[in-house]
FIFI-520390 format. One record per residue (C-alpha): x, y, z. Coordinates in steps of 0.2 Angstrom, whole numbers, padded with zeros to 4 digits, always signed. Layout:
BEGIN
XYZ;...
REM end
This chain:
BEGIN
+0245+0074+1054;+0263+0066+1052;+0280+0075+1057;+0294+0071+1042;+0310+0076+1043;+0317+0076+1026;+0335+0073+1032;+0348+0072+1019;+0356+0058+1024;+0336+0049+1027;+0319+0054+1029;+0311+0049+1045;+0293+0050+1051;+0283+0050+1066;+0262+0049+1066;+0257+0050+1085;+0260+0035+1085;+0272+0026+1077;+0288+0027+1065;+0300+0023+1053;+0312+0031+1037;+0307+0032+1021;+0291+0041+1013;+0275+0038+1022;+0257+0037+1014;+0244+0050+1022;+0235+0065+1018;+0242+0081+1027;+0261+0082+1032;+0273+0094+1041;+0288+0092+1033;+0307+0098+1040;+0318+0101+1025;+0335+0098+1031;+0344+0115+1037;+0360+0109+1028;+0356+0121+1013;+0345+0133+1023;+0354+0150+1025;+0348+0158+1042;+0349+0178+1048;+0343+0187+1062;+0336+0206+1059;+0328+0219+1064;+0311+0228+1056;+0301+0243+1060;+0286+0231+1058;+0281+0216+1067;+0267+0211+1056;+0256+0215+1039;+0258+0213+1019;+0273+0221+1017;+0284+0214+1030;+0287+0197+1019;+0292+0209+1003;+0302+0219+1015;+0314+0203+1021;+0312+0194+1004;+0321+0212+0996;+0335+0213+1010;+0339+0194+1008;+0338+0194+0989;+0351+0209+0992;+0362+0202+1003;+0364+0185+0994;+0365+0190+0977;+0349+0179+0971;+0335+0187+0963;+0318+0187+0976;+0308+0175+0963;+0322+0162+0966;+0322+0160+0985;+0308+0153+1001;+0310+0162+1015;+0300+0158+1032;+0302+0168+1048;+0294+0170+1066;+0299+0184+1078;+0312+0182+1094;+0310+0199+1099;+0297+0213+1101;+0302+0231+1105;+0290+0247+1104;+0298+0251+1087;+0296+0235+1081;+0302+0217+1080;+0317+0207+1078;+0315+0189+1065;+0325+0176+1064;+0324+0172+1047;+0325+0154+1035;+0329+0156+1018;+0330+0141+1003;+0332+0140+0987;+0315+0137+0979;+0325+0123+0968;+0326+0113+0984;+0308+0115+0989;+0303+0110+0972;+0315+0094+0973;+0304+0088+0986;+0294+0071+0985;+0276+0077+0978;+0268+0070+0990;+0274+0079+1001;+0275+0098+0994;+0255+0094+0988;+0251+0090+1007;+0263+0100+1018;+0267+0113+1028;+0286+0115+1025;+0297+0120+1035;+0315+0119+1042;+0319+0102+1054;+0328+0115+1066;+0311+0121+1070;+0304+0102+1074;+0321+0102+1086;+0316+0118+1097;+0298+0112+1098;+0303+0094+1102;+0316+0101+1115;+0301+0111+1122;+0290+0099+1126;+0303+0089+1134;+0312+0101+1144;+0299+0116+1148;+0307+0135+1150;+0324+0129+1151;+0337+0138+1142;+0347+0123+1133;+0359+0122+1118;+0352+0110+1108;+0365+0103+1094;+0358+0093+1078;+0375+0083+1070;+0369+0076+1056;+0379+0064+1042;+0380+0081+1032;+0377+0097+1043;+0378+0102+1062;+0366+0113+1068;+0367+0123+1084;+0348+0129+1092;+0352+0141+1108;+0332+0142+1116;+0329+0155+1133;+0313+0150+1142;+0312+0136+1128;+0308+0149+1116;+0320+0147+1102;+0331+0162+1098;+0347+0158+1091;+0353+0147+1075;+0370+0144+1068;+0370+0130+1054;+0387+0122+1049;+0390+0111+1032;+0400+0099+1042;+0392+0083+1048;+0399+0071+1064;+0409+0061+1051;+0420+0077+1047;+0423+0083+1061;+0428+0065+1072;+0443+0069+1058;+0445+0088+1058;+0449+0091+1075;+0454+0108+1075;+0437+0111+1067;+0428+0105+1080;+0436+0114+1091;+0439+0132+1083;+0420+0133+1077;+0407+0122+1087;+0416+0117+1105;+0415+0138+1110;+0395+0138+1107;+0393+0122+1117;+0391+0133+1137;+0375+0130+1148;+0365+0112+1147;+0368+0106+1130;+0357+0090+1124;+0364+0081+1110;+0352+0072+1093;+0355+0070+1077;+0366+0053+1070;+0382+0060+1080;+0373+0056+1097;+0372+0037+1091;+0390+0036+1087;+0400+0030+1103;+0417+0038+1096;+0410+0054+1091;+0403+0056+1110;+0421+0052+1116;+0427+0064+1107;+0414+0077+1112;+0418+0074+1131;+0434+0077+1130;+0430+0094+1130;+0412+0096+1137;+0409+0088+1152;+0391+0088+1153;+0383+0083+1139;+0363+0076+1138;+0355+0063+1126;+0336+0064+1127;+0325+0047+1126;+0307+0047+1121;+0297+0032+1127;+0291+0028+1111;+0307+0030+1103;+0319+0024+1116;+0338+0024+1110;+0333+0030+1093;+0327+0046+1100;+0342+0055+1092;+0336+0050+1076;+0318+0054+1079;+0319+0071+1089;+0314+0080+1075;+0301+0071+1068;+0293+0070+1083;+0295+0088+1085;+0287+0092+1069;+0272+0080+1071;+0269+0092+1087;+0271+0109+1076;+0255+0118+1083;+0264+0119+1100;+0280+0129+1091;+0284+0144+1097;+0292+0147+1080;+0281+0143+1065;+0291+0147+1053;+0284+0139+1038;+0291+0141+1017;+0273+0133+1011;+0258+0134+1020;+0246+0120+1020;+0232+0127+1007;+0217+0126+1009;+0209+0128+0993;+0224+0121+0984;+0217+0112+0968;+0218+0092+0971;+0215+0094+0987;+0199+0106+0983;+0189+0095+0970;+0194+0077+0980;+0184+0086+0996;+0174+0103+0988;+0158+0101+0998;+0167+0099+1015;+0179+0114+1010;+0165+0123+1006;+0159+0121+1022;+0177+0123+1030;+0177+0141+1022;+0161+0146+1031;+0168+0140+1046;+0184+0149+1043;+0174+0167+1041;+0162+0164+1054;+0176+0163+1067;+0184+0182+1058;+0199+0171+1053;+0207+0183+1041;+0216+0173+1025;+0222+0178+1008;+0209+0170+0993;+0216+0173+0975;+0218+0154+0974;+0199+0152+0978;+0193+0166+0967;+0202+0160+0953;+0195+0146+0954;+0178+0152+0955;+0181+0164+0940;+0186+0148+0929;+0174+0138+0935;+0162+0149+0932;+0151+0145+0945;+0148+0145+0965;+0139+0130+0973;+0128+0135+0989;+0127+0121+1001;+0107+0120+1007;+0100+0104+1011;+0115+0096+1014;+0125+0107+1029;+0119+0097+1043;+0126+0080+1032;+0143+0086+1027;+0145+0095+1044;+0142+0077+1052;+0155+0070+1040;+0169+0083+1040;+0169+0079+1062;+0169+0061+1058;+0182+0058+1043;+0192+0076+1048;+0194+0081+1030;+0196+0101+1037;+0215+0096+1038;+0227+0104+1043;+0217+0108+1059;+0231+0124+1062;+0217+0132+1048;+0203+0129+1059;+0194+0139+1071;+0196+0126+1088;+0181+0139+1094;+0170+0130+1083;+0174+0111+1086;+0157+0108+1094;+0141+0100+1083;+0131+0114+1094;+0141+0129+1088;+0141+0123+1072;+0121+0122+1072;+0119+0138+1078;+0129+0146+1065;+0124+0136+1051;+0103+0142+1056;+0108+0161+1060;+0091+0171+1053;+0103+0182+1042;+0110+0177+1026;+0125+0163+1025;+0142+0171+1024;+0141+0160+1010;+0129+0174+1002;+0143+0187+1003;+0155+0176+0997;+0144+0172+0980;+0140+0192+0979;+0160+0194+0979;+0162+0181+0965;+0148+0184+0955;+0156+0202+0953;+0173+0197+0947;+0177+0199+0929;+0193+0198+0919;+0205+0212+0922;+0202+0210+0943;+0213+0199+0953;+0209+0199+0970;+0221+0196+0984;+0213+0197+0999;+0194+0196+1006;+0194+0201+1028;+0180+0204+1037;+0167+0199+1050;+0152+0186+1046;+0143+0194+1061;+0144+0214+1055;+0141+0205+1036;+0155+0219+1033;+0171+0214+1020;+0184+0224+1013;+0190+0219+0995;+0209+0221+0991;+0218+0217+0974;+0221+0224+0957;+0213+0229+0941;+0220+0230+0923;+0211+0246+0920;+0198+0260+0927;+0187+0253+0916;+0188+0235+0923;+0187+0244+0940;+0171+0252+0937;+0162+0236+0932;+0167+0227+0945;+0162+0241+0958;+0144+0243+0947;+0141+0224+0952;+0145+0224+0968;+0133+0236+0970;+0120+0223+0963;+0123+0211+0976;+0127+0225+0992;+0117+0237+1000;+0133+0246+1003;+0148+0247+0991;+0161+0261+0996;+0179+0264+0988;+0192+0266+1002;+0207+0268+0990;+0214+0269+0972;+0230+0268+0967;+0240+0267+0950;+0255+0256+0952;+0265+0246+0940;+0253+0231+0939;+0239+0242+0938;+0228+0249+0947;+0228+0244+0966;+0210+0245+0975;+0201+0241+0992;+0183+0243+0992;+0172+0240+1008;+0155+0230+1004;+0140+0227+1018;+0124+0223+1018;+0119+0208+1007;+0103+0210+0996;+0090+0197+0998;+0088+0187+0983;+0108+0185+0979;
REM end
């Protein structure tokens, strides 16, 4: 995993162990888009989690910034949890910026925001402190309030360190009055002796972390290295999630994902699969890995090809765990997941597959074109479950909305 922070002014990276500017060859990336552009708001929902609470923050933003919802990324984590509900501090871009991104990186990332490599970086460093962390960048000041190194707060301003060691009253009227408590200093700003002069004039105490590896260039590096250690955010806020079955990624290593999916299952890991049954309807076909588990198992540990390892199941990291599941007496999951498949015809899109390889219960979620299309699909699951039960039908404007529970695999699938 490398951390980038796609800054505008430079992009800089960070791999565990070393680093550098510019665009780095590898396989999976978290990338930090530079919050110059990113639009930030703190709200409150009656919801703290589930399917609708990313339509529910995607209409109010599209609402409160004039653009329509197709248009714009957002990302968000909770900062605060109540009885009737949760408060989000929320990231929203322009899809036009995330698609301007090197392809390297959007086919390999997670993508987030560089503020949230700053809060994880400052986390590691400092512990539960509370600190004011401020980003001055060449383009963009960003100020990070964390309580209990939990981030909280962001205010982001389009005015770099060069424009405000000449606008004065700027700096003074908009970002010297959010400066209280223990403030740490990164970004390009933190390099530039004047700039710090200018800044003590008016706070006294003022912190510039080093790094080891690093050493003086930590300002510059802060975020990267914060990013590179993204699984320890408190805040995952991410506007692209690394995929899984994501198509260049799925034909350069199908046999290992294949086995990555079972994995995934057996551990109850819920996850969203209209990608990978897409791909199965065009395709046409589902390969069941046999004779080779053991082999590809052995070479996913060795050559870690289940990248991004945020998608995997630590429970299962053992060779022994994954021997007893992969010679359980009942059938593979993969059997359930081939019995799904095989039953999907044109006219059914399905969104999400959740259930529980030990129960060999799933419930089927997604849409039809028609009752018709419905009634076929139902009539072959039945071929392949002992059990096939409709929980809910609904006509909506796509069609009609279904989630069907299937158990029981029938021998011979």
């Amino acid at each position: 995993m490398i951390g980038i922070d796609a800054g505008s002014a430079a992009i800089k990276w960070f791999d565990g162990e070393k680093f550098g500017t510019g665009l780095k060859e590898g396989k999976s990336f978290i990338t930090g888009v530079s919050s110059k552009t990113v639009f930030v708001k703190k709200s409150f929902y009656p919801v703290c989690r589930g399917s609708q609470l990313k339509k529910m923050i995607l209409n109010d933003i599209s609402a409160d910034i004039g653009v329509e919802p197709e248009n714009l990324n957002i990302s968000f984590c909770p900062v605060r949890k109540e009885k009737k509900g949760c408060e989000f501090l929320i990231f929203i871009e322009k899809k036009e910026t995330i698609d301007s991104l090197d392809r390297s990186l959007k086919d390999s990332s997670v993508i987030t925001v560089d503020v949230i490599g700053a809060a994880t970086a400052a986390a590691i460093l400092y512990g539960e402190e509370d600190l004011i962390i401020v980003d001055f960048g060449a383009t963009k000041t960003a100020i990070l309030s964390l309580k209990a190194g939990k981030l909280k707060e962001v205010e982001i301003f389009r005015a770099g360190f060069p424009f405000l060691k000449k606008n004065r009253a700027f700096l003074e009227e908009r970002i010297i009055p959010r400066l209280e408590g223990r403030v740490v200093v990164i970004g390009g700003g933190a390099l530039d002796s004047e700039f710090m002069n200018i800044l003590k004039e008016y706070v006294q105490s003022l912190e510039i972390p080093e790094i080891e590896i690093f050493g003086k260039e930590t300002p510059l590096y802060f975020n990267a290295f914060g990013l590179y250690h993204f699984r320890k955010a408190s805040c995952k806020a991410a506007f692209k999630e690394f995929s899984l079955f994501s198509s260049e990624f799925f034909i350069k290593h199908r046999s290992a994902l294949i086995t990555g999916g079972a994995i995934i299952f057996a551990a109850t890991i819920l996850f969203t699969v209209s990608q990978f049954f897409t791909y199965i309807y065009e395709k046409k076909k589902y390969e069941l890995v046999s004779k080779e588990y053991k082999k590809v198992v052995g070479k996913v540990l060795q050559e870690k090809v289940l990248a991004p390892e945020i998608q995997v199941s630590q429970k299962l990291s053992k060779l022994k765990e994954l021997k007893s599941f992969l010679l359980l007496d009942k059938p593979s999951i993969l059997f359930s997941l081939s019995g799904v498949s095989k039953s999907v015809i044109e006219g059914i899109k399905i969104l999400k597959l959740e259930g529980s390889a030990v129960s060999e219960s799933f419930r089927i979620s997604g849409y039809a074109d028609e009752e018709k299309s419905l009634k076929v699909f139902t009539d072959n699951l039945s071929s392949y479950f002992e059990k096939v039960n409709t929980d809910k039908v609904k006509k909506v404007t796509k069609g009609i909305q279904f989630s069907i529970s299937v158990s029981g695999v029938k021998s011979g699938v």
